[in-house]
N, C-alpha and C positions, 0 to 999 in steps of 0.2 A: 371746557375750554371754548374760547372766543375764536371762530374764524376770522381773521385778518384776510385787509385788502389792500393789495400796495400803498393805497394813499391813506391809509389809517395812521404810519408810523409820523406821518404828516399835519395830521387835524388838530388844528389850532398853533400851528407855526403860520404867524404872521411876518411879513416885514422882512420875507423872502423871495428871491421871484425863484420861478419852476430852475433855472441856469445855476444859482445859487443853493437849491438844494443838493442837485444833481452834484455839484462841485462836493458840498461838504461829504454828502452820502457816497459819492465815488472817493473821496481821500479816506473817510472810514472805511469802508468797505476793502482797499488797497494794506492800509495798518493793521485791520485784522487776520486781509490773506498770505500775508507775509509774517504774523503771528502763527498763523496756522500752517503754516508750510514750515517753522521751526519745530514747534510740536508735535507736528505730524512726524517728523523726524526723529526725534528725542524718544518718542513712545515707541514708534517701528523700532529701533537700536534698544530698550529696554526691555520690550514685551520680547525680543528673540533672543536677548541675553538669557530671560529669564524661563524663556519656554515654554511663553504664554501664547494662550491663542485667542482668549475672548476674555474683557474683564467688563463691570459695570461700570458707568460712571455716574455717580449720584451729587447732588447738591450739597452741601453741610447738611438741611434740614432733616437728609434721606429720600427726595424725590429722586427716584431715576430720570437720569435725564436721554441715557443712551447706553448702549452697546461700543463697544470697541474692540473691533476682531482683527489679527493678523495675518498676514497669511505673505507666502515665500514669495511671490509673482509669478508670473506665466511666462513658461520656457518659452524662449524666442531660438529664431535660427536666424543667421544671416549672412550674404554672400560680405568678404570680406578684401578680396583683391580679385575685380572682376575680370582684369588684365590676365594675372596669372589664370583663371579658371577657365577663359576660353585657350589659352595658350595646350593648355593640360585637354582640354576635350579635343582639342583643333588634333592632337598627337594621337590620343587613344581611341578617338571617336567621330571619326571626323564627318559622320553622315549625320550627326548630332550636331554641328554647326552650320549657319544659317548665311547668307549673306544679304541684307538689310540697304536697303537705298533709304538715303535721307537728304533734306535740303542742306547744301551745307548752313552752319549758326550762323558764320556773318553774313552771309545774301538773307537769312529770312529776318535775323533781325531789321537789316537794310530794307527791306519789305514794312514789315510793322510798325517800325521809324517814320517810314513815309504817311504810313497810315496814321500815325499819332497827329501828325498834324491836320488831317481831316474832321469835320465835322460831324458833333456824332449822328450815327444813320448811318453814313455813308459805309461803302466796301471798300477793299484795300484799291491801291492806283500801281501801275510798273509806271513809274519815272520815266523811263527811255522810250515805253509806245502806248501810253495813253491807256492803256489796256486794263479795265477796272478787271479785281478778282475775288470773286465770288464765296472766295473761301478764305475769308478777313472781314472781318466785321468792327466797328467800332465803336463802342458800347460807351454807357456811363454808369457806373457805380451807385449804389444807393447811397443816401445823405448823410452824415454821422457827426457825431461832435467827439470831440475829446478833451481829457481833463486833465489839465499842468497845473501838479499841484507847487505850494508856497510852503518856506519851510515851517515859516509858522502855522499854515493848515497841516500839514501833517503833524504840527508837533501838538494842535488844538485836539485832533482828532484821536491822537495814542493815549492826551491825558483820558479822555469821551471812553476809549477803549479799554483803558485799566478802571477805570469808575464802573464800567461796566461790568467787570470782574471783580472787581470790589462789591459790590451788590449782590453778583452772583454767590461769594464767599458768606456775605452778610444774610441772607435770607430775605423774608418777605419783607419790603417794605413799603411802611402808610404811603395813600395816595394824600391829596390834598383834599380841603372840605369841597363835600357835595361831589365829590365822585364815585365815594363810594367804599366802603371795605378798604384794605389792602390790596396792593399790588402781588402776584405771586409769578415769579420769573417764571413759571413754571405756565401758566395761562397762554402767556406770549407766542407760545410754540403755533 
């Protein structure tokens, strides 16, 4: 098998800029996790129907491709009416409850507000006595893009995504001349 580098699935796409792969590669990558989030579904409900716990899953050709193991989830606990729970300790227990000072929400939001409109560096400001606070900071977030897709990009992208499964169903297939051998989905990995 070939190690792969991010910009390999890339080599020799011309006549794209970096914003336009990102687009199509983020609306694929969306169609397939929202395939996989159904699947993923569909198997968890079958394999505990059927009181499976680990099956293979192989190619047509017979390459293994993976594991697929099941399993119940992990007991969780959690408080469910916090209201009633201190109500119930406050009666039975009451050296077990606590009394808790906090700012009240709307003066700190009132605080924070004021601070949004500062520049970033700067510390929070009291409005009423000039009084900077030390314990407000006003930051700036790292850079980020994001990707609104088009219905026809996602609809480009699911056909990209069933060919791809179509291939995987199909087995290995020719590369073109001067590359070489066959392609084996199975390399890819």
């Amino acid at each position: 098998m070939t190690e792969m580098t991010p910009g390999d699935a890339w080599r020799g796409v011309s006549g794209l800029t970096d914003a336009e792969k990102l687009a199509a590669l983020g609306t694929y990558v969306k169609v397939l996790s929202d395939a996989e989030k159904a699947l993923r579904a569909s198997v968890t409900a079958d394999m505990g129907k059927r009181h499976v716990e680990k099956v293979g899953a192989y190619l047509p050709d017979g390459t293994k491709m993976a594991s697929v193991s099941r399993s119940d989830g992990k007991k969780s606990v959690k408080l469910t009416d916090e209201a009633g729970a201190l109500a119930w300790c406050r009666d039975r227990y009451p050296s077990e409850v606590m009394t808790v000072e906090i700012i009240r929400p709307a003066f700190l939001k009132k605080l924070l507000d004021i601070a949004g409109s500062l520049p970033v560096g700067s510390k929070g400001l009291d409005s009423a006595t000039g009084e900077e606070l030390p314990f407000i900071e006003v930051g700036q977030g790292s850079p980020y893009v994001t990707i609104t897709t088009t219905g026809e990009g996602v609809e480009r992208m699911t056909a990209l995504a069933r060919g791809f499964a179509g291939m995987l169903e199909a087995g290995p297939v020719p590369l073109g001349p001067g590359q070489g051998g066959q392609f084996d989905p199975g390399d890819a990995v």
